[in-house]
C-alpha positions as CSV (number, residue, x, y, z in Angstrom):
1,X,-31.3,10.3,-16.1
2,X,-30.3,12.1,-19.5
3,X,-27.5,11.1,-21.3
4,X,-24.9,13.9,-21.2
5,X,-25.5,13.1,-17.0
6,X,-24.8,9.6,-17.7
7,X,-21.4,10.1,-19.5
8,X,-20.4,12.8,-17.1
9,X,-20.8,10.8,-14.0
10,X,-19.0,7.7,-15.9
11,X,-16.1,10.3,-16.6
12,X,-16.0,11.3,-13.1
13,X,-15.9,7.9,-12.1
14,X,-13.0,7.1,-14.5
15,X,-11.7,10.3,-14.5
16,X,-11.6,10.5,-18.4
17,X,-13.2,12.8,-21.2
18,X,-16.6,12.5,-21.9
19,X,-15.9,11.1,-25.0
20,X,-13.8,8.5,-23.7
21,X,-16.3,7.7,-21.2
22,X,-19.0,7.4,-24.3
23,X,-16.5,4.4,-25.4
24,X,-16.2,2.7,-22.4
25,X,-20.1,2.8,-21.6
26,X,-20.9,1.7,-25.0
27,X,-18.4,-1.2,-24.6
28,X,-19.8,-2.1,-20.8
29,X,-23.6,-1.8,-22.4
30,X,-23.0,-4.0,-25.4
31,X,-21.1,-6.6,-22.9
32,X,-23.9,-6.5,-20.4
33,X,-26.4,-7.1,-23.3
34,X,-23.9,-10.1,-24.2
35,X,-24.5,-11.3,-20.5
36,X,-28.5,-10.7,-19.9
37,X,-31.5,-12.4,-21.0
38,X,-33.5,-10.9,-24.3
39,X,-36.0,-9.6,-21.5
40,X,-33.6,-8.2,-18.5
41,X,-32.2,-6.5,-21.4
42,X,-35.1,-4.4,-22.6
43,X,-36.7,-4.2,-18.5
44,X,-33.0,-2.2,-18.1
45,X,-32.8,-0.7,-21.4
46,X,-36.6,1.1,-21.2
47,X,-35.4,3.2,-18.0
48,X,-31.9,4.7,-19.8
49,X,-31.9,7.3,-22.3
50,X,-32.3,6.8,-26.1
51,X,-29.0,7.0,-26.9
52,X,-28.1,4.4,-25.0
53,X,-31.0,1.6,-24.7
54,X,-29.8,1.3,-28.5
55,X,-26.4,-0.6,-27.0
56,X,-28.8,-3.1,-25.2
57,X,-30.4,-4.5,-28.2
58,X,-30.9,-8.1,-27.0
59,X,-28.0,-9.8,-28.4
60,X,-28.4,-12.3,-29.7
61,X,-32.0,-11.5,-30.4
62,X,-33.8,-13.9,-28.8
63,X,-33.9,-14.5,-24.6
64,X,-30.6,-16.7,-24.4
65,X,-28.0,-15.3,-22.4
66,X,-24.1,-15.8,-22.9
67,X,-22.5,-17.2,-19.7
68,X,-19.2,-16.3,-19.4
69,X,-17.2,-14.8,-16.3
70,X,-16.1,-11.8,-15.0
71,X,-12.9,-12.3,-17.1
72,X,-14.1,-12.4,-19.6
73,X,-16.6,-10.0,-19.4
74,X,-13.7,-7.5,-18.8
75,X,-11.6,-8.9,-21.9
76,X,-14.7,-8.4,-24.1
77,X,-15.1,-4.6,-22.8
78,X,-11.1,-3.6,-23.0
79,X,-11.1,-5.0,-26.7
80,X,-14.4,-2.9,-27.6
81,X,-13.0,-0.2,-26.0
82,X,-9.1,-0.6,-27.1
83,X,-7.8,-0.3,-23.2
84,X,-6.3,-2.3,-21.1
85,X,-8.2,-4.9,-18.9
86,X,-7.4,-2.6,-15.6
87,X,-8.7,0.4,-17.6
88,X,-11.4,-1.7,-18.5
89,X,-12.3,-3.1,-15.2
90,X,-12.0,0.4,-13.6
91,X,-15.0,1.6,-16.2
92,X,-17.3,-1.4,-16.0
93,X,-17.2,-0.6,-12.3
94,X,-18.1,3.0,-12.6
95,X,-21.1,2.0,-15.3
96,X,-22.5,0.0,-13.0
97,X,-22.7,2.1,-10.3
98,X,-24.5,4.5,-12.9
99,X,-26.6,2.1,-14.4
100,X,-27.7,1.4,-10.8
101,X,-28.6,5.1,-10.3
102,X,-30.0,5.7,-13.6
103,X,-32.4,2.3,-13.1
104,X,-35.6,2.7,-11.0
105,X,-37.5,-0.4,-8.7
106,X,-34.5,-2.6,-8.1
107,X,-34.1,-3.6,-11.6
108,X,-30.0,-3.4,-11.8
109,X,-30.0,-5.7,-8.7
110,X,-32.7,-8.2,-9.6
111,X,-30.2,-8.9,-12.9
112,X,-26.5,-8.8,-10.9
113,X,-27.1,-10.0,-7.8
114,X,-27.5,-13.6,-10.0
115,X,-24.2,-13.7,-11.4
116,X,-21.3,-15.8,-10.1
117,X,-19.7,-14.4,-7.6
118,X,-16.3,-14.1,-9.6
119,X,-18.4,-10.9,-10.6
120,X,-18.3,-9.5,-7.0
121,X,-15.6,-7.2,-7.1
122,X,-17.4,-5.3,-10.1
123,X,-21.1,-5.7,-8.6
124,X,-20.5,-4.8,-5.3
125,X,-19.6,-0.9,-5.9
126,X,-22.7,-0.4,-7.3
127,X,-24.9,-2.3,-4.8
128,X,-23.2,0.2,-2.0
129,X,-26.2,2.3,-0.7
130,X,-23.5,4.9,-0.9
131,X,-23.3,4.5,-4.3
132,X,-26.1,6.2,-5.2
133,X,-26.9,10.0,-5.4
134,X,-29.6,10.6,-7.2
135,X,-30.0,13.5,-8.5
């Protein structure tokens, strides 16, 4: 998938401007970096475009992950991205369901699917076979 797709089907998603949809992606990526593994995070980040597999830099660099909740996960993204946490939700959400259309072989799943299931209500849009239309 090439990036000006990317940002346009998060801005459809979250009915925004592209540019506001670059913000909240960057904001979801650099979260989802937070949340993954050093090497989940470059598996996803070698099947996005260039501009973006930059926001998945393994962080920190080396393969511990962060645990922390859905919550949280949506605090960290509405502070990046100077919105409020139902602003922020609604983009992590629609991300996702991108990310899971822009990543080949399963890849998305085999990482979500093995988060706590406070994360549900985020995970589950994108795991929706009608959730992807690839194009």
């Amino acid at each position: 998938m090439h990036y000006l797709t990317f940002l346009g089907r998060v801005a459809r998603l979250t009915r925004t401007s592209e540019d506001r949809a670059a913000a909240l992606t960057r904001a979801t990526l650099e979260t989802f970096a937070e949340r993954l593994t050093g090497g989940e995070v470059l598996d996803v980040a070698a099947q996005l475009p260039k501009p973006l597999q930059g926001l998945l830099n393994p962080y920190p660099r080396d393969e511990a992950a962060e645990r922390f909740g859905a919550a949280e996960f949506v605090a960290r993204v509405a502070r990046r991205a100077d919105c409020d946490e139902n602003t922020a939700r609604d983009a992590v959400r629609a991300v996702f369901i991108t990310l899971r259309e822009a990543v080949r072989g399963g890849e998305f799943q085999d990482v979500v699917v093995q988060w706590p299931r406070d994360y549900r209500d985020m995970v589950e849009p994108a795991l929706a076979p009608s959730a992807t239309h690839r194009r």
